[in-house]
C-alpha positions in Angstrom: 0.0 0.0 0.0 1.2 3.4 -1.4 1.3 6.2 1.5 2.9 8.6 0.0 0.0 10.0 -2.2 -1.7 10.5 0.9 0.2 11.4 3.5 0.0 14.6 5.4 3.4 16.1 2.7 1.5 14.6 0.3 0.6 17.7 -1.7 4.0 19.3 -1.2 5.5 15.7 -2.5 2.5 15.3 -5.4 2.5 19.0 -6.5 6.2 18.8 -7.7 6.1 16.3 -9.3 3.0 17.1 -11.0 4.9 20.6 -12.3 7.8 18.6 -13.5 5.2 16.1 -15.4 3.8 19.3 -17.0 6.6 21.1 -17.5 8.2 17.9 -19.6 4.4 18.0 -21.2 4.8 21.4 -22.5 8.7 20.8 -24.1 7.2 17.8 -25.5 3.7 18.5 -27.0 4.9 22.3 -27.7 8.5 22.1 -28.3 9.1 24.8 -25.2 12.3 25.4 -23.7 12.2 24.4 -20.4 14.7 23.3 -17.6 14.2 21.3 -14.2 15.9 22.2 -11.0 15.1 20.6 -7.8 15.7 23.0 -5.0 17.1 21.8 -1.8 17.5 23.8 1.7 18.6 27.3 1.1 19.6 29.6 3.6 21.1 33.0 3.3 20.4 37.0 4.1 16.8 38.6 3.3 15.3 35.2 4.0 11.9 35.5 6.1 12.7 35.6 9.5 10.1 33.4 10.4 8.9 31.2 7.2 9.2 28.0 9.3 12.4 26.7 7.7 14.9 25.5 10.5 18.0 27.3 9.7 15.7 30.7 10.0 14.0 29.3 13.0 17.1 28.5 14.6 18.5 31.7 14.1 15.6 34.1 14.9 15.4 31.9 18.3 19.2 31.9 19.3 18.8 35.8 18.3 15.5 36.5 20.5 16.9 34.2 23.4 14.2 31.6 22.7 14.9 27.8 22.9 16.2 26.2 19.7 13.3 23.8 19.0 14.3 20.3 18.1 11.5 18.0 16.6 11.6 14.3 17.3 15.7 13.1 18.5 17.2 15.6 16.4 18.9 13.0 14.1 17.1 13.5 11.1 19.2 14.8 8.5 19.2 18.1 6.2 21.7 19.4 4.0 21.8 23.1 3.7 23.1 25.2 0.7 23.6 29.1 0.6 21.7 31.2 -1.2 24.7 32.2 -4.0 25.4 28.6 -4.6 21.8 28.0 -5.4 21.7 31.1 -7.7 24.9 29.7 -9.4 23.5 26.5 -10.0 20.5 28.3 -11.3 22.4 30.0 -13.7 24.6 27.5 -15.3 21.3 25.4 -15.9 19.4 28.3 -17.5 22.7 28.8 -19.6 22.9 25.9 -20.6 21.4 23.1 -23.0 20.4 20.7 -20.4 16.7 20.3 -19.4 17.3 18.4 -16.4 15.8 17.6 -13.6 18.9 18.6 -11.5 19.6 18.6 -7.8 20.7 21.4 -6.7 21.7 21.5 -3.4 24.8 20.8 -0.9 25.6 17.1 0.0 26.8 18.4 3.4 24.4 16.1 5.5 23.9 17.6 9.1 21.8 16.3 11.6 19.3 18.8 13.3 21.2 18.9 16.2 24.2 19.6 14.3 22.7 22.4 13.2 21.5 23.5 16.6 25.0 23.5 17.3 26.3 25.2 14.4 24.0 27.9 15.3 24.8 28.0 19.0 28.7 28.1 18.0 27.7 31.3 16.0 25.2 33.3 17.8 25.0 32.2 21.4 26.8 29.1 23.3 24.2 28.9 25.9 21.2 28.6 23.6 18.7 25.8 25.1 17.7 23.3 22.6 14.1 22.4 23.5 12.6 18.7 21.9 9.0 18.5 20.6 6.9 15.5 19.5 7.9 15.1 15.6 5.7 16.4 13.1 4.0 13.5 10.8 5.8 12.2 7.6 9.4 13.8 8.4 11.5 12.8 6.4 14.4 11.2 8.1 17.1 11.9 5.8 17.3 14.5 2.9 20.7 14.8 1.1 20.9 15.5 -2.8 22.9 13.6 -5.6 24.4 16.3 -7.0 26.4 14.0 -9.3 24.4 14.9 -12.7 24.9 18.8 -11.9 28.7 17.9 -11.5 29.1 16.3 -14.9 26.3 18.5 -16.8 26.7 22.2 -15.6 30.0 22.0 -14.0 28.2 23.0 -10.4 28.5 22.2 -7.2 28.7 24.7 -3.9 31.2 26.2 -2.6 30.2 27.7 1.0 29.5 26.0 4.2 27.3 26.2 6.4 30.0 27.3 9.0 30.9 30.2 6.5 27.3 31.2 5.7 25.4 31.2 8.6 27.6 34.1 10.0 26.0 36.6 7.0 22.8 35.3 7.5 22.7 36.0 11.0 24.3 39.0 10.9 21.2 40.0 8.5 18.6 39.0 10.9 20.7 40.6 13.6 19.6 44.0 11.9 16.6 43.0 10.6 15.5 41.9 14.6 16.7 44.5 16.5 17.2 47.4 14.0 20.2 48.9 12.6 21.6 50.8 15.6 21.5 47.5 17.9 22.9 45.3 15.2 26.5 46.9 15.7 26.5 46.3 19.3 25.4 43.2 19.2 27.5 41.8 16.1 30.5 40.6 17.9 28.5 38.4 20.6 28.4 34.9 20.2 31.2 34.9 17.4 
């Protein structure tokens, strides 16, 4: 029995691969142009500060002095990609004569309490890290094959997550607590 067409992801999970269907449709039946990127975690500056992605949850928390809130053990894996490497990849696809679909993400696998700790490291050592009951179909592990967009576009990223997170967080630094805090507050944690 097939659960993933109706699990609770189920429309996230269903709708892209119904755009990809469609988009193949159109190059097909109308000879478009089209190319096929799947988009893995991407963090960076301007994201919103609380659009429910972890890395922006874990920062806006650490930042406010909030717990850092773990679902389930905290082993489930992510691999996280800055914004510039996605736009990169993004690039050299649209460029290019390859339709795809490509992965586009970074293969650094981390688990969420990794991250937690790669935030704590870079905005506040004594951040708590608070567990809550998982959420229903998490994924356990999500880590991209980037091999195709190796050999086909000549892409893969360059920054990690150690050497972004500081410009993201020194983005939602200002963006928190205004522009004449974020200088007095820029050199704590780091």
């Amino acid at each position: 029995m097939f659960l993933w067409a109706t699990g609770v992801r189920s429309c996230y999970d269903e709708g892209k691969r119904t755009a990809e269907t469609l988009t193949m449709d159109y190059h097909r039946g109308a000879n478009l142009e089209v190319r096929i990127a799947r988009i893995f975690n991407t963090y960076g500056p301007r994201m919103c500060i609380d659009d429910g992605r972890v890395v922006s949850n874990f920062v806006a928390q650490a930042l406010r002095k909030e717990p850092l809130t773990v679902y389930g053990d905290g082993k489930q894996t992510r691999s996280f990609q800055y914004v510039s490497d996605l736009v990169e990849g993004l690039m050299r696809l649209m460029e290019g004569d390859h339709i795809g679909p490509f992965n586009l993400g970074n293969p650094g696998e981390f688990t969420m309490l990794e991250l937690a700790k790669v935030v704590q490291d870079t905005i506040d050592p004594n951040a708590r890290i608070e567990f809550r009951e998982n959420t229903q179909d998490d994924p356990h592990k999500r880590k991209p094959d980037i091999t195709k967009a190796k050999e086909q576009l000549g892409w893969e990223p360059k920054i990690a997550l150690r050497d972004g997170l500081p410009l993201m967080v020194t983005d939602f630094r200002k963006r928190i607590f205004g522009d004449q805090d974020s200088a007095a507050t820029a050199t704590q944690g780091q």
